[in-house]
C-alpha positions in Angstrom: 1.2 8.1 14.1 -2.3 9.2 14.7 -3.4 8.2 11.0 -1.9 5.0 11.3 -4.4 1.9 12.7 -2.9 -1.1 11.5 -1.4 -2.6 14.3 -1.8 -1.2 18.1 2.1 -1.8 18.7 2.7 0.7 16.4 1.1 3.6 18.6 2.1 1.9 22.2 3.8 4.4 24.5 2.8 7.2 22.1 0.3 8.9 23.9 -1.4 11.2 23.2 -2.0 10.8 20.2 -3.9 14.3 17.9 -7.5 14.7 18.2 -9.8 14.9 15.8 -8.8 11.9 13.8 -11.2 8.9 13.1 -10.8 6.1 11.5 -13.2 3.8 9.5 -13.1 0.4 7.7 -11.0 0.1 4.4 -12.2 -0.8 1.0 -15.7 -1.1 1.6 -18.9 0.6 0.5 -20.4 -0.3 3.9 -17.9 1.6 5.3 -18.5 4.6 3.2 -22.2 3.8 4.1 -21.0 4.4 7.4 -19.4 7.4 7.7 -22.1 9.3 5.4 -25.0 8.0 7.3 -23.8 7.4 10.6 -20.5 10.0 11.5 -21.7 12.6 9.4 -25.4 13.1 10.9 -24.6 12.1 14.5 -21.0 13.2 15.3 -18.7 14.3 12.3 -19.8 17.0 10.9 -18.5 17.1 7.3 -18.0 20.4 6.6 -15.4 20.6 10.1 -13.4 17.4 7.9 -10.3 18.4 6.6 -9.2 15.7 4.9 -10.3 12.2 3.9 -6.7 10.4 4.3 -6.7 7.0 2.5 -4.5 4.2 0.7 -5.3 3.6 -3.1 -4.1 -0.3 -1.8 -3.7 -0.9 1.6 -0.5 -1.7 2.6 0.4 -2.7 6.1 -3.1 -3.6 6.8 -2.7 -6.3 4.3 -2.2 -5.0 0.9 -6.1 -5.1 0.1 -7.2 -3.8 -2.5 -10.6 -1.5 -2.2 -13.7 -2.6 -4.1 -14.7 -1.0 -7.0 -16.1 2.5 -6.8 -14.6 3.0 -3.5 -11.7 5.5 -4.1 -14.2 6.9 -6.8 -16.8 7.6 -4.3 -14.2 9.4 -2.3 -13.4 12.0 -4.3 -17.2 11.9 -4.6 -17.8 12.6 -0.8 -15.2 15.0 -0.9 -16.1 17.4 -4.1 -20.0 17.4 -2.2 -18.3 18.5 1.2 -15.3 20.4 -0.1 -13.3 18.1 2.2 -9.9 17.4 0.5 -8.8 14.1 -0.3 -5.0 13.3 0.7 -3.9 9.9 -0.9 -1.0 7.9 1.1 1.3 6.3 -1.8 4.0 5.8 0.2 4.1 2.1 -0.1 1.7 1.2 -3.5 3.7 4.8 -5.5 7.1 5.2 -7.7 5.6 2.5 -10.0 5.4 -0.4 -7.5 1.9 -1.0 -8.7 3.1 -0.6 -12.8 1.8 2.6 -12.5 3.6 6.0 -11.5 0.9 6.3 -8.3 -1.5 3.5 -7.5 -4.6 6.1 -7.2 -3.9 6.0 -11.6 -5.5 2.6 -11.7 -9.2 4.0 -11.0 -8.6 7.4 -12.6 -9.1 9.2 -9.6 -7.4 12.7 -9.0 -7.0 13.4 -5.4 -5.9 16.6 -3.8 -2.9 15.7 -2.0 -0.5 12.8 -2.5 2.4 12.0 0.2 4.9 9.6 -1.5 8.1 8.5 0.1 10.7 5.3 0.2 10.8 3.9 -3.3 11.1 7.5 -4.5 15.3 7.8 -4.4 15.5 4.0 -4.6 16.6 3.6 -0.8 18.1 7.3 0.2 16.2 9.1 2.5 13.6 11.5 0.9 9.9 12.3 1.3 7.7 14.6 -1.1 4.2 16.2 -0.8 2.0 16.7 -4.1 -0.6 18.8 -4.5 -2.6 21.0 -6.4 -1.0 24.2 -6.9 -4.0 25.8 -5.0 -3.1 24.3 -2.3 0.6 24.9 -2.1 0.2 28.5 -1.3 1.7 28.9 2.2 3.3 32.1 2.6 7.4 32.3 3.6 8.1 31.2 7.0 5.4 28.7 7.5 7.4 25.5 7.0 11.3 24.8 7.6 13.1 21.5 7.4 16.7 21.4 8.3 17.7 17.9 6.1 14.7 18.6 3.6 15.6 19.3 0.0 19.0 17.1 0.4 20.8 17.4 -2.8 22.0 13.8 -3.4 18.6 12.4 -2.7 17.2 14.5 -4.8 19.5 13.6 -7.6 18.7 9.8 -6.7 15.1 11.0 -7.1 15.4 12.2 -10.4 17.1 9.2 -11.7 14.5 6.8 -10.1 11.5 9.2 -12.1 14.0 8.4 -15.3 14.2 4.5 -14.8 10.4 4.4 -13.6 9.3 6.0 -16.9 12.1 4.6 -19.5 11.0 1.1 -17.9 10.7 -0.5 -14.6 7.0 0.9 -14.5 6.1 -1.5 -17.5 8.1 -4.4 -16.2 6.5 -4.6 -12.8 3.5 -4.8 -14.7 4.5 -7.3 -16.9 6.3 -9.5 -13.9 3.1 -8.9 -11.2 1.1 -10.5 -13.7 3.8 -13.4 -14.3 3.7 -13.5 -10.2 0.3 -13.7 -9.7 -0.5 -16.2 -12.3 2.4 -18.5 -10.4 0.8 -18.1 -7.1 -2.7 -19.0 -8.6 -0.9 -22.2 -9.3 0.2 -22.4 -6.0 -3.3 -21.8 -4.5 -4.4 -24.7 -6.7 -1.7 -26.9 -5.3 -2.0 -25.4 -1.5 -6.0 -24.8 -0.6 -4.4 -23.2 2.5 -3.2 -20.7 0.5 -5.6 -18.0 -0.7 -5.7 -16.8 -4.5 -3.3 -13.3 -4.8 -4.3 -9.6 -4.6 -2.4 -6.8 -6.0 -1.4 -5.1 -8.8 1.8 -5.1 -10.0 4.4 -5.7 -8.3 2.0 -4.8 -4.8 0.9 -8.7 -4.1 0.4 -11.1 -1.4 -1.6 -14.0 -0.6 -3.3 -15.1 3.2 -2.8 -18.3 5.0 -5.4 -20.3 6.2 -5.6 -23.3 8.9 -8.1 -26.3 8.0 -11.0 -24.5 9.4 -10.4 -21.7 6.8 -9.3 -19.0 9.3 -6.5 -16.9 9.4 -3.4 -18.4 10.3 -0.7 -16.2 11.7 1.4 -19.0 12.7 1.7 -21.3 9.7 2.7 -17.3 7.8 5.4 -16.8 10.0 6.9 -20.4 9.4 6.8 -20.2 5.4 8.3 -16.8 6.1 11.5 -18.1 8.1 11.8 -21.5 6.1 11.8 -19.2 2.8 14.3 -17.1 4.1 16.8 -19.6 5.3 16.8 -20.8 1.4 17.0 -17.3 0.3 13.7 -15.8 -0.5 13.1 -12.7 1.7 9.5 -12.2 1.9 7.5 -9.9 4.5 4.4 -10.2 6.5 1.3 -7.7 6.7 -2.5 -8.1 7.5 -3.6 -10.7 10.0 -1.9 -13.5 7.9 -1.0 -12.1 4.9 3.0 -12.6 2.6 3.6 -9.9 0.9 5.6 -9.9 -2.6 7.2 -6.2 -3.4 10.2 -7.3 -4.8 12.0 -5.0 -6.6 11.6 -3.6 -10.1 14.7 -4.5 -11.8 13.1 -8.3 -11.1 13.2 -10.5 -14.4 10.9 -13.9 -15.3 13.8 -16.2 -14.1 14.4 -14.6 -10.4 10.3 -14.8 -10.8 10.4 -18.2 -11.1 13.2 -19.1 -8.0 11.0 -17.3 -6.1 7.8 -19.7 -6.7 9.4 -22.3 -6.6 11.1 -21.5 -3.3 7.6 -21.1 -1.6 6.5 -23.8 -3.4 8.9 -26.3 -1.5 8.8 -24.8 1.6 4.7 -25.4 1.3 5.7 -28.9 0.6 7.5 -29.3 3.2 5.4 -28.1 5.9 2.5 -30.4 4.7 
C-alpha cells in the first residue's frame, strides 16, 4: 500500500502508511534527472536507499510504457549506489507482454522480481525472485500459513508449461494484430489516441475535442462495450486497457474491434 500511488482511493482510510518511501514520476529521464540531482543531494541520501521499486510497464497508472533508456538507467543508478532494484511484474509478467517478464524487453536484470496473478492462471499464488545472494535469510525469519499451497503450485507449473510451449509467442503475435486494429481505429476516431503496449499489455486514451483527457467519454465505451459483450477495463486518467487472455485467436481479435468500433460509432 505504501508503494502504490496510482490512485489516492486506493490508500484512503489506511493510515499510516511506512515511512521512508518516496515516489517519483514514471518513465521519464526528467524524472530520473530528478531524483539524482535533486533527492539524492538535498534529502535522499542514496546510499540509506534500499530499493528502487519500479514497473517495467506501468500498469494501473495507465499501462505506459517508459522511454528508452529508462529501466536501463535504473539498474545504472542502482549498480553506482549499490541500491537494489526490485521490479513489480505482477501485472506486465507470466508472458502478458510475449515475454516470460516484461523487464526481458530492454535486457535489463534486476535484483528482485515480485510476480503474482497470471502466475496459476487465476488460483491464488504470489512468488518473490531473486538473486540467490539475496535469498539468504536464515530459518525463522519468514512464515506464511497458506504460502506454498500445493494445488496452486501445481497450477503454477502448468501455466510456466503453456507460457513456454506457446501462449508467450501468441500474445506476441495477437498484440501486434491488436494494435495494428486499433491504429485503424485511431484513424477512424481522432478522439481516440494511437495504442501503447506490448503484447498483449495495450490500451489506448480518450480525448474530448479540446484534446484533453476524457474520463467520461472512457467510462461510456466501457459500459456500451460491455452490454454487447466485450469486457474491457479502465486505468490511467482516461485510459482502456486490452489484457485479454492468452489463449485469444485472430477471430475473437477481430469481434473485439469491431465491437469498439460500433460502440465509437454510436456515440458520435
Amino acid at each position: 500500500m505504501s508503494l502504490t500511488a496510482s490512485k489516492a482511493v486506493q490508500r484512503a482510510s489506511f493510515g499510516p502508511l511506512l515511512p521512508g518511501v518516496t515516489h517519483i514520476p514514471y518513465g521519464t529521464h526528467a524524472s530520473l534527472d530528478y531524483l539524482e540531482q535533486q533527492l539524492f543531494p538535498a534529502m535522499l541520501p542514496p546510499q540509506e536507499v534500499a530499493a528502487i521499486v519500479v514497473e517495467p510497464i506501468q500498469g494501473e497508472g495507465g499501462y505506459i510504457v517508459p522511454e528508452d533508456g529508462f529501466l536501463q538507467r535504473i539498474r545504472q543508478i542502482c549498480d553506482r549506489y549499490g541500491i537494489l532494484m526490485v521490479v513489480d511484474e505482477v501485472q506486465s509478467g507470466m508472458g502478458r507482454t510475449g515475454r516470460m517478464f516484461a523487464i526481458e524487453h530492454w535486457d535489463v536484470m534486476p535484483d528482485i522480481i515480485t510476480t503474482a496473478k497470471g502466475i496459476a492462471s487465476g488460483l491464488p499464488l504470489g512468488a518473490i525472485l531473486a538473486r540467490p545472494e539475496i535469498m539468504t535469510w536464515p530459518p525463522g525469519s519468514h512464515a506464511t500459513t497458506f504460502g506454498g499451497n500445493p494445488v496452486a503450485c501445481a497450477a503454477g507449473l502448468a501455466t510456466v508449461q503453456l507460457l513456454e510451449s506457446g501462449l508467450m509467442t501468441n500474445a506476441a503475435k495477437m498484440g501486434e494484430l491488436l494494435q495494428a486494429g486499433l491504429v485503424r481505429l485511431h484513424e477512424q476516431f481522432p478522439r481516440v489516441s494511437l495504442p501503447r503496449g506490448k503484447g498483449l499489455m495495450v490500451a489506448i486514451d480518450l480525448f474530448d475535442d479540446e484534446g484533453k483527457y476524457d474520463p467520461e467519454l472512457r467510462d461510456r465505451i466501457l459500459q456500451e462495450a460491455f452490454l454487447r459483450g466485450l469486457l474491457l477495463l479502465a486505468c490511467g486518467k482516461a485510459a482502456i486497457r486490452f489484457c485479454p487472455p492468452l489463449v485469444i485467436d485472430r477471430d475473437q481479435i477481430q469481434i473485439a474491434l469491431n465491437i469498439i468500433t460500433g460502440v465509437l460509432g454510436s456515440l458520435e
